[in-house]
DRENPA-3360 file (N, C-alpha, C; in nm, 2 decimals, always signed):
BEGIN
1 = XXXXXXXX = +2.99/+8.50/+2.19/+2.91/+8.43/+2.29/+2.96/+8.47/+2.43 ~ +2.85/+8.53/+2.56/+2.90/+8.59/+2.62/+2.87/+8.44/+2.77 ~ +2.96/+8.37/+2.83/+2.96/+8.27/+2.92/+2.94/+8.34/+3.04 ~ +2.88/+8.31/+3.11/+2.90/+8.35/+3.29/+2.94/+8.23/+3.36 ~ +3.05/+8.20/+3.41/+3.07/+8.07/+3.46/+3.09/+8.13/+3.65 ~ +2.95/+8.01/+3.72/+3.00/+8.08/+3.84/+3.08/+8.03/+3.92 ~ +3.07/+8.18/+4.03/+3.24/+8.16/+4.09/+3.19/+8.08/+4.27 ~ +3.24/+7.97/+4.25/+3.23/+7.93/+4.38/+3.32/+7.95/+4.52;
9 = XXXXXXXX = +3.45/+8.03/+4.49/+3.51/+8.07/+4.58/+3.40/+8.21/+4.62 ~ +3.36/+8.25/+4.52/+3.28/+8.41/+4.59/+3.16/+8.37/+4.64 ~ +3.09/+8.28/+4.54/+2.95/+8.29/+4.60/+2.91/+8.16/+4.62 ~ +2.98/+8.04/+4.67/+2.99/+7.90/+4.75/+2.87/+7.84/+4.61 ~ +2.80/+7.74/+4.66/+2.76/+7.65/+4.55/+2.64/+7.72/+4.49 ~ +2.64/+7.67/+4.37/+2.48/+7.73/+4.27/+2.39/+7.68/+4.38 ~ +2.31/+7.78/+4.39/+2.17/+7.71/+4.41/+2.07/+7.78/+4.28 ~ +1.93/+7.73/+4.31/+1.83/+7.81/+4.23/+1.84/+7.95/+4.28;
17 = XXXXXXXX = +1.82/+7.94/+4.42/+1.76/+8.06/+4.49/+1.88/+8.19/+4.41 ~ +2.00/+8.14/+4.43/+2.10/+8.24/+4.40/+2.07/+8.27/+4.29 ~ +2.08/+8.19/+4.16/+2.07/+8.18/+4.06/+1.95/+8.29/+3.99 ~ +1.84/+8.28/+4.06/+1.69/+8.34/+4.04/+1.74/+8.48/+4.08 ~ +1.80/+8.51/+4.23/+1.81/+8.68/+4.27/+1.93/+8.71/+4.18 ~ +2.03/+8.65/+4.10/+2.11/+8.77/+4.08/+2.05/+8.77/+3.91 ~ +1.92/+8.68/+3.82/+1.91/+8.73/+3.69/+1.79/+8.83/+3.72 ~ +1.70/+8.87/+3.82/+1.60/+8.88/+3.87/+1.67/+8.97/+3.92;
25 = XXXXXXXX = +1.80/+9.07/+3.96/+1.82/+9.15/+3.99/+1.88/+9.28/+3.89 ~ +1.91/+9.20/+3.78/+1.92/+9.21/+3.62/+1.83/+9.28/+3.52 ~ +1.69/+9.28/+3.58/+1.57/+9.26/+3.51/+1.50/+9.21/+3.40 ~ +1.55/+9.06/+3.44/+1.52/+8.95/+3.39/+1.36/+8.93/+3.47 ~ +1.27/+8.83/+3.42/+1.16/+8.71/+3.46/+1.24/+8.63/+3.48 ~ +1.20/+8.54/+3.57/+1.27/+8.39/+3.54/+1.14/+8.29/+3.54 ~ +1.20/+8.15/+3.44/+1.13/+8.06/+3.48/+1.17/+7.93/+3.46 ~ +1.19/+7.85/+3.56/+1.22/+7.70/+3.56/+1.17/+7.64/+3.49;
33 = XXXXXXXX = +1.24/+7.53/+3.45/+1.22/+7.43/+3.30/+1.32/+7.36/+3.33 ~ +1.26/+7.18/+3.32/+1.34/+7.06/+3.35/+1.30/+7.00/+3.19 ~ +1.41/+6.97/+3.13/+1.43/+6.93/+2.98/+1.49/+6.75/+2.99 ~ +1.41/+6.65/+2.94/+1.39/+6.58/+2.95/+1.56/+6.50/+2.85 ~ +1.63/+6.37/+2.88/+1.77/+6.38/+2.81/+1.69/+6.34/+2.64 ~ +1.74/+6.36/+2.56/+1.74/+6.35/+2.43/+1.67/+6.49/+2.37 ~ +1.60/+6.54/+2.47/+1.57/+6.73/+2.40/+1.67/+6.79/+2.32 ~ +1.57/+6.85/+2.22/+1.66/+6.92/+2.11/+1.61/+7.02/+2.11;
41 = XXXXXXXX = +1.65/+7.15/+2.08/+1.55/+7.25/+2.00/+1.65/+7.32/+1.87 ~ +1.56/+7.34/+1.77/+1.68/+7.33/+1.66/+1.63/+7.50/+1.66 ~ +1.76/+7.52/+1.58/+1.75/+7.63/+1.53/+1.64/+7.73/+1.55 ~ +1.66/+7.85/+1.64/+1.55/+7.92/+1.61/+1.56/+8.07/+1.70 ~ +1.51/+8.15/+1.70/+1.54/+8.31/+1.74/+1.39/+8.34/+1.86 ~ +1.45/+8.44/+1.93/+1.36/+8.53/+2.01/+1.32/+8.64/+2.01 ~ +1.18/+8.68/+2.02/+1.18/+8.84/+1.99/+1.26/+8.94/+2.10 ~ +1.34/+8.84/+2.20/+1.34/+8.91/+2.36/+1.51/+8.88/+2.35;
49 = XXXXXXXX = +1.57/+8.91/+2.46/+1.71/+8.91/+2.49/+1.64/+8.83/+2.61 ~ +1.76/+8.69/+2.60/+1.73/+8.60/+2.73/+1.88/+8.57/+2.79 ~ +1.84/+8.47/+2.89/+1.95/+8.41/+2.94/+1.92/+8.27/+2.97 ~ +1.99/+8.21/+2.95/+1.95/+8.04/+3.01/+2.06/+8.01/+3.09 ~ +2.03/+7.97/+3.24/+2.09/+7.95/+3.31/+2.03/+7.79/+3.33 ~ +2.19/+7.73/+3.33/+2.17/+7.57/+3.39/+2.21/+7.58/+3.55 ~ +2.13/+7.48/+3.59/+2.11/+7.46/+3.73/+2.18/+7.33/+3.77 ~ +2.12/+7.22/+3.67/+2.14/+7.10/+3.69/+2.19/+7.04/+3.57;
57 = XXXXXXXX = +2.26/+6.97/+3.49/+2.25/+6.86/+3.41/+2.38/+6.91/+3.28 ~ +2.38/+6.86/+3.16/+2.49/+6.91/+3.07/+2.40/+6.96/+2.94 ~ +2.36/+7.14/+2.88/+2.31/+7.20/+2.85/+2.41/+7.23/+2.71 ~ +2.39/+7.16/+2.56/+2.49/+7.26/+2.46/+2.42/+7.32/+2.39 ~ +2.49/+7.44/+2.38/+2.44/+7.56/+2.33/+2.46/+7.61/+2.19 ~ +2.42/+7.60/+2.08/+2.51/+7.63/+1.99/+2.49/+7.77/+1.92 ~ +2.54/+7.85/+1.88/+2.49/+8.00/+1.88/+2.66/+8.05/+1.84 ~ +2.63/+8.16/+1.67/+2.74/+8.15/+1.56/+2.83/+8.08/+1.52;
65 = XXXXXXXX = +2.82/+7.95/+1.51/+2.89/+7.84/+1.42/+2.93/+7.81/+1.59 ~ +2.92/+7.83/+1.74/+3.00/+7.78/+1.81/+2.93/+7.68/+1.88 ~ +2.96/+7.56/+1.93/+2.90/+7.52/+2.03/+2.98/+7.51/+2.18 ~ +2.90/+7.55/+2.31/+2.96/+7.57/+2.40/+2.87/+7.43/+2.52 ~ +2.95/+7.36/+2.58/+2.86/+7.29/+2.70/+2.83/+7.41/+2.81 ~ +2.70/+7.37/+2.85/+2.68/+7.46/+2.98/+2.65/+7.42/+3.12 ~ +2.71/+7.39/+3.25/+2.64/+7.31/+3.34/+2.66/+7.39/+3.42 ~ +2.62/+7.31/+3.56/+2.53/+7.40/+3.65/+2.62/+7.53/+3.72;
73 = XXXXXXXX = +2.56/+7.64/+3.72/+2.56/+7.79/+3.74/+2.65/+7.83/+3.63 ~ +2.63/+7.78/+3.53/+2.65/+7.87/+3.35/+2.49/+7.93/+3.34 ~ +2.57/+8.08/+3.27/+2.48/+8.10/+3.23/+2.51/+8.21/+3.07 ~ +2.43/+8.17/+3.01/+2.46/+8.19/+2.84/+2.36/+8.29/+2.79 ~ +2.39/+8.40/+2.73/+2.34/+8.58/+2.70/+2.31/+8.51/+2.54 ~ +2.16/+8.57/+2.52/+2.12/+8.50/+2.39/+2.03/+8.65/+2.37 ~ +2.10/+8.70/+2.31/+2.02/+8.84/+2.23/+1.93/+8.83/+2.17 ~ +1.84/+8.93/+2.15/+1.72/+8.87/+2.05/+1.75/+8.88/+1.89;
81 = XXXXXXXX = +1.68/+8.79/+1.81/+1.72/+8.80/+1.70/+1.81/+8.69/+1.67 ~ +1.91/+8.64/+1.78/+2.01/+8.60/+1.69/+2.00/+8.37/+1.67 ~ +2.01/+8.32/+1.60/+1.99/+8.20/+1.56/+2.08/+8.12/+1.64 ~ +1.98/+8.00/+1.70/+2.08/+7.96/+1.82/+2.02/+7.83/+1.87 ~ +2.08/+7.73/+1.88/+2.02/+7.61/+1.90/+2.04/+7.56/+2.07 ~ +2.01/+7.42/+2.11/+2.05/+7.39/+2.19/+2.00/+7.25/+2.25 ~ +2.08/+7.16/+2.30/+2.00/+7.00/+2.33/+2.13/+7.02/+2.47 ~ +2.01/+6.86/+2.51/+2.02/+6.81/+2.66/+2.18/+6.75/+2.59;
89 = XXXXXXXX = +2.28/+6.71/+2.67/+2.37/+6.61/+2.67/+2.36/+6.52/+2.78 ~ +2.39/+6.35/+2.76/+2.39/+6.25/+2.84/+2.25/+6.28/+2.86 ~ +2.24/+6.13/+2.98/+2.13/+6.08/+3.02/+2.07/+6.12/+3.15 ~ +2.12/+6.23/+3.16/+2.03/+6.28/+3.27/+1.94/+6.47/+3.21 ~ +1.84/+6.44/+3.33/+1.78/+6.60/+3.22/+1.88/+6.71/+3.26 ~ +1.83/+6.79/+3.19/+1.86/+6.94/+3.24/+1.79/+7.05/+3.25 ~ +1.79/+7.04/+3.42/+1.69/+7.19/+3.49/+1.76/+7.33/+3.46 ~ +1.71/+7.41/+3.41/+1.70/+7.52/+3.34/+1.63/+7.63/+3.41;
97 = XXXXXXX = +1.69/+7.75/+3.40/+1.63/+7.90/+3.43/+1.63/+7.97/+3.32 ~ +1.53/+8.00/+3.25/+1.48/+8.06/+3.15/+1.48/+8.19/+3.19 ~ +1.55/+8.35/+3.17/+1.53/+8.44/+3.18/+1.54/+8.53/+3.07 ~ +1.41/+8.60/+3.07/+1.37/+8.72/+2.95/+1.36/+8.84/+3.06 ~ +1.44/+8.95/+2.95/+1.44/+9.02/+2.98/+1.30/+9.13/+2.99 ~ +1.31/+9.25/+3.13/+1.16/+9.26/+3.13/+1.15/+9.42/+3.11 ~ +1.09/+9.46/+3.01/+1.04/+9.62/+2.95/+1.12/+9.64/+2.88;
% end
Protein backbone atom coordinates (compact mmCIF):
# COMPACT_ATOMS: atom_id res chain seq x y z
CA UNK A 1 0.00 0.00 0.00
CA UNK A 2 1.62 3.08 -1.38
CA UNK A 3 0.60 6.37 1.46
CA UNK A 4 1.31 9.90 0.44
CA UNK A 5 1.26 11.77 3.60
CA UNK A 6 1.52 15.56 3.02
CA UNK A 7 4.23 17.58 3.90
CA UNK A 8 3.31 20.78 5.63
CA UNK A 9 6.69 22.15 6.25
CA UNK A 10 7.02 22.08 2.19
CA UNK A 11 3.88 22.85 0.99
CA UNK A 12 2.00 24.70 4.24
CA UNK A 13 -1.73 23.39 4.71
CA UNK A 14 -3.85 20.99 2.39
CA UNK A 15 -6.07 22.73 0.58
CA UNK A 16 -8.34 21.36 -2.42
CA UNK A 17 -6.88 23.64 -4.82
CA UNK A 18 -3.27 22.10 -3.99
CA UNK A 19 -4.55 18.86 -3.68
CA UNK A 20 -6.50 18.94 -7.32
CA UNK A 21 -2.97 20.65 -9.25
CA UNK A 22 -0.55 18.26 -7.96
CA UNK A 23 -3.05 14.77 -8.89
CA UNK A 24 -4.15 16.68 -12.07
CA UNK A 25 -0.54 17.20 -12.69
CA UNK A 26 -0.12 13.36 -12.53
CA UNK A 27 -2.65 12.74 -15.06
CA UNK A 28 -5.21 12.01 -12.98
CA UNK A 29 -9.26 13.55 -13.50
CA UNK A 30 -10.29 14.58 -10.30
CA UNK A 31 -13.56 14.56 -8.70
CA UNK A 32 -14.92 15.74 -5.35
CA UNK A 33 -17.11 13.54 -3.19
CA UNK A 34 -18.41 14.37 0.36
CA UNK A 35 -19.23 10.77 2.01
CA UNK A 36 -21.81 10.97 4.49
CA UNK A 37 -20.39 9.29 8.48
CA UNK A 38 -21.53 5.73 8.52
CA UNK A 39 -20.54 5.15 4.51
CA UNK A 40 -19.18 1.93 3.73
CA UNK A 41 -18.20 0.55 0.48
CA UNK A 42 -17.33 -3.10 0.68
CA UNK A 43 -15.17 -4.80 -1.17
CA UNK A 44 -14.75 -4.13 -4.69
CA UNK A 45 -12.20 -3.40 -7.73
CA UNK A 46 -11.64 -0.75 -10.66
CA UNK A 47 -11.08 -1.12 -14.12
CA UNK A 48 -8.73 2.25 -13.75
CA UNK A 49 -5.74 2.97 -11.35
CA UNK A 50 -7.04 5.72 -8.91
CA UNK A 51 -6.14 7.74 -6.01
CA UNK A 52 -8.32 8.87 -3.26
CA UNK A 53 -7.25 11.80 -1.67
CA UNK A 54 -8.85 12.91 1.72
CA UNK A 55 -9.39 16.49 2.18
CA UNK A 56 -11.41 16.53 5.15
CA UNK A 57 -12.67 13.97 7.76
CA UNK A 58 -11.15 10.23 8.87
CA UNK A 59 -11.18 7.91 5.56
CA UNK A 60 -10.19 3.74 6.30
CA UNK A 61 -8.89 2.14 3.67
CA UNK A 62 -8.51 -1.34 3.66
CA UNK A 63 -6.61 -2.86 0.72
CA UNK A 64 -4.43 -6.56 1.16
CA UNK A 65 -5.49 -7.78 4.50
CA UNK A 66 -4.25 -3.95 5.63
CA UNK A 67 -6.20 -1.37 7.03
CA UNK A 68 -4.68 2.14 6.91
CA UNK A 69 -6.62 5.61 8.41
CA UNK A 70 -6.42 8.30 5.91
CA UNK A 71 -7.07 12.18 6.76
CA UNK A 72 -6.64 15.23 5.31
CA UNK A 73 -3.88 15.56 2.52
CA UNK A 74 -3.45 11.51 2.52
CA UNK A 75 -3.48 10.26 -0.37
CA UNK A 76 -3.77 6.36 -1.10
CA UNK A 77 -2.60 4.60 -4.87
CA UNK A 78 -5.35 1.96 -5.61
CA UNK A 79 -4.27 0.12 -8.90
CA UNK A 80 -6.68 -1.28 -10.95
CA UNK A 81 -7.76 -4.61 -10.33
CA UNK A 82 -6.87 -4.89 -6.90
CA UNK A 83 -9.80 -5.59 -3.99
CA UNK A 84 -10.09 -2.83 -1.64
CA UNK A 85 -12.54 -1.53 0.72
CA UNK A 86 -13.17 1.56 2.59
CA UNK A 87 -15.73 3.55 5.23
CA UNK A 88 -16.08 7.01 6.76
CA UNK A 89 -14.72 6.85 10.53
CA UNK A 90 -16.41 9.00 13.38
CA UNK A 91 -19.15 11.32 13.01
CA UNK A 92 -18.23 13.62 10.78
CA UNK A 93 -18.18 13.08 6.72
CA UNK A 94 -15.40 12.74 4.68
CA UNK A 95 -14.68 15.03 1.61
CA UNK A 96 -12.77 13.13 -0.86
CA UNK A 97 -10.80 13.68 -4.22
CA UNK A 98 -11.52 10.93 -6.41
CA UNK A 99 -8.64 10.60 -9.01
CA UNK A 100 -8.65 8.19 -12.12
CA UNK A 101 -6.12 8.04 -14.06
CA UNK A 102 -6.48 9.60 -17.67
CA UNK A 103 -5.46 7.52 -21.15
Amino acid sequence: MHIEHWDTEVDGAPSEEKLRVRLKSRGYRVTRYVYSPGTYFPDHTHAVDKIDAVLFGRFRMTMHGRSVILEAGDCLEIPHGVVHSAEVMGDEPVVSLDAVRVG
